[in-house]
C-alpha positions, -999 to 999 in steps of 0.1 A, spaced: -137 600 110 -139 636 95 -138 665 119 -175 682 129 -183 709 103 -216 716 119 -221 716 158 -253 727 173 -258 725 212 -277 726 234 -298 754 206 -327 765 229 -352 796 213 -388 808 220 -403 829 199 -418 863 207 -450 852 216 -436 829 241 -441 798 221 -408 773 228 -395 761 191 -366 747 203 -356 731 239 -317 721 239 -313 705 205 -276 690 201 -265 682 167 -229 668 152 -223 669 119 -192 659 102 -177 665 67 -191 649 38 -223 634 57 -255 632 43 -282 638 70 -319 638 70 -339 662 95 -372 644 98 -403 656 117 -438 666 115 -447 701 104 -441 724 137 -412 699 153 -386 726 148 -369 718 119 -369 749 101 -366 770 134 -331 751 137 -317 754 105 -326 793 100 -302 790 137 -277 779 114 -274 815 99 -282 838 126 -317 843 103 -337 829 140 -326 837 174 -318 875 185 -321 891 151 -357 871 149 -369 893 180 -368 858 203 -352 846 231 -329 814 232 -298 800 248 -270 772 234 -245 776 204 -238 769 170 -203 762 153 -193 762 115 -160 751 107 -148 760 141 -163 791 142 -190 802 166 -217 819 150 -221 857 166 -226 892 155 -196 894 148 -189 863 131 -225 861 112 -213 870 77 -183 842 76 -211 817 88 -233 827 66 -210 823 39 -198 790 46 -236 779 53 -260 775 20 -297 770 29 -321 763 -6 -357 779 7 -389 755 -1 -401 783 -20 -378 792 -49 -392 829 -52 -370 838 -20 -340 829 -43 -348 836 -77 -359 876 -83 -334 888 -110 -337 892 -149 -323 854 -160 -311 827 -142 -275 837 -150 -280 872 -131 -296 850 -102 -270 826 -97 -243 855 -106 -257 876 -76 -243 865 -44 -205 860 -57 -209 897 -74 -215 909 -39 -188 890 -23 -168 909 -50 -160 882 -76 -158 901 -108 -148 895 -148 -137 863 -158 -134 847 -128 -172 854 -120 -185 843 -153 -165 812 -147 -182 805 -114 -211 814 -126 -211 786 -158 -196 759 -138 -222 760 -111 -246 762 -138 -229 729 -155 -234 708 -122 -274 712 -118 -276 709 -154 -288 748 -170 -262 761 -184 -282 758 -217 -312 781 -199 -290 804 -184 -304 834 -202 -341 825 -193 -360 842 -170 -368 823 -142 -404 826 -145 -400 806 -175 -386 772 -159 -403 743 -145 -407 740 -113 -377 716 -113 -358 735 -132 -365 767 -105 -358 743 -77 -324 737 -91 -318 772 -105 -322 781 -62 -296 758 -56 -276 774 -81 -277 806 -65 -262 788 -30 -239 765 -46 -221 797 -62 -213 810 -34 -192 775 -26 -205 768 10 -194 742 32 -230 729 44 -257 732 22 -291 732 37 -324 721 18 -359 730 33 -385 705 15 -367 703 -19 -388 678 -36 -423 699 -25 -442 697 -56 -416 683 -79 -431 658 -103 -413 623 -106 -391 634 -132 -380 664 -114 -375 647 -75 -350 622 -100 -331 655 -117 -325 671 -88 -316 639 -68 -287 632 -96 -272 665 -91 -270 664 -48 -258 631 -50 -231 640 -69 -220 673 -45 -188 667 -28 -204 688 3 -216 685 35 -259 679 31 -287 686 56 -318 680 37 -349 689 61 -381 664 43 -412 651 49 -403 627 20 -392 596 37 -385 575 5 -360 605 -7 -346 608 31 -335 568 28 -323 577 -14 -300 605 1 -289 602 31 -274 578 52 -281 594 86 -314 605 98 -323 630 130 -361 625 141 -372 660 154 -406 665 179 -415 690 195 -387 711 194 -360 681 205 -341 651 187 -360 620 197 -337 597 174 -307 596 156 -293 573 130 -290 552 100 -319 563 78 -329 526 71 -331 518 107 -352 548 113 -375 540 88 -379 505 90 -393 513 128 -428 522 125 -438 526 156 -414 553 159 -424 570 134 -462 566 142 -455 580 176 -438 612 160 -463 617 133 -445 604 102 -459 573 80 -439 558 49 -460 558 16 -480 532 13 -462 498 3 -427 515 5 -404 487 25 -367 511 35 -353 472 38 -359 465 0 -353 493 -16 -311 508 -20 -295 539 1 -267 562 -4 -248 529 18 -250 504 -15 -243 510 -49 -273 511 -77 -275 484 -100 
């Protein structure tokens, strides 16, 4: 098997007010997975993976305990921009990622501050742009784009700056068919490392192969997606139902090929 990229343990955090987020999440996952954080709204899930770049825990104002490991390093003050850089997390809302002129100047934005320059930043800059499919609206202003287009003009912006996990909070919220199918082509075909935090079972199961069940601020299950979904009583007892008529044991996953 391929080594860990991502190790969380026992991640404990409270919040200022005192309110407990997190209590002693452990999480392993290796290069090239796929994995699926599940969970009602409030079980944690964003609380952890803002952990995963130093954006929650001390520089949040809170108080927590446990560690978090990128590529072998341990995420500190002193380490927080080399984790940050090898972690990529697409926001739900795309207006935390997309404020510049055009979409090239968005997606140009974090290399140019890493110091990529020239050539070899206008090259990033269309290839990126080539993989989610906008090179031809590259000089549009974001404003402009459908919402599927601004969903995968945000993962531009993180993709550019070539991280080794990429994280994705809600990324189908309020996509139309058409777009959840766009932007489903383009991450299936990233050779990287996906956490994909949904409330969208159907896409969890057309993604990812693993899924982690979060409540409450701790893992309560862990495993093949199918499996997970196809047990409804656990998910009833967390607070998650499968769309009416969906069946996770007829439909293909990321395990079999589509026909």
């Amino acid at each position: 098997m391929s080594e860990p990229v991502l190790q969380v343990e026992q991640l404990a955090f409270a919040y200022p007010d005192g309110r407990q987020a997190l209590f002693g999440v452990d999480l392993e996952v290796r290069a090239g997975e796929r994995v699926a954080l599940l969970g009602r709204n409030g079980a944690g899930k964003t609380t952890l993976a803002l952990h995963l770049v130093g954006v929650a825990g001390a520089p949040a104002g809170g108080t927590g305990a446990g560690r978090v490991v990128v590529g072998g390093v341990a995420l500190t003050r002193a380490t927080l921009a080399e984790v940050r850089r090898r972690v990529g997390i697409v926001f739900q809302d795309t207006d935390d990622q997309l404020f510049m002129p055009t979409v090239r100047d968005d997606v140009a934005f974090g290399p140019a501050n890493l110091g990529l320059s020239g050539d070899a930043l206008r090259a990033r800059v269309d290839r990126t742009l080539d993989v989610v499919g906008l090179r031809d609206l590259a000089d549009r202003a974001p404003h402009h784009l459908s919402l599927g287009q601004r969903r995968r003009a945000a993962l531009a912006t993180t993709l550019a700056m070539e991280p080794d996990v990429l994280v994705l909070d809600e990324p189908t919220g309020d996509l139309d068919p058409a777009g959840r199918r766009e932007l489903a082509d383009v991450l299936a075909a990233l050779p990287v490392t996906l956490l994909v935090i949904t409330h969208d079972l159907p896409y969890a199961l057309q993604l990812c192969e693993r899924s982690v069940l979060m409540d409450a601020g701790r893992v309560v299950a862990d495993g093949p997606t199918r499996e997970l979904l196809a047990d409804d009583a656990l998910l009833r007892a967390h607070g998650l139902e499968l769309p009416y008529g969906f069946d996770p044991l007829a439909v293909p996953g990321p395990e079999a090929p589509r026909r």
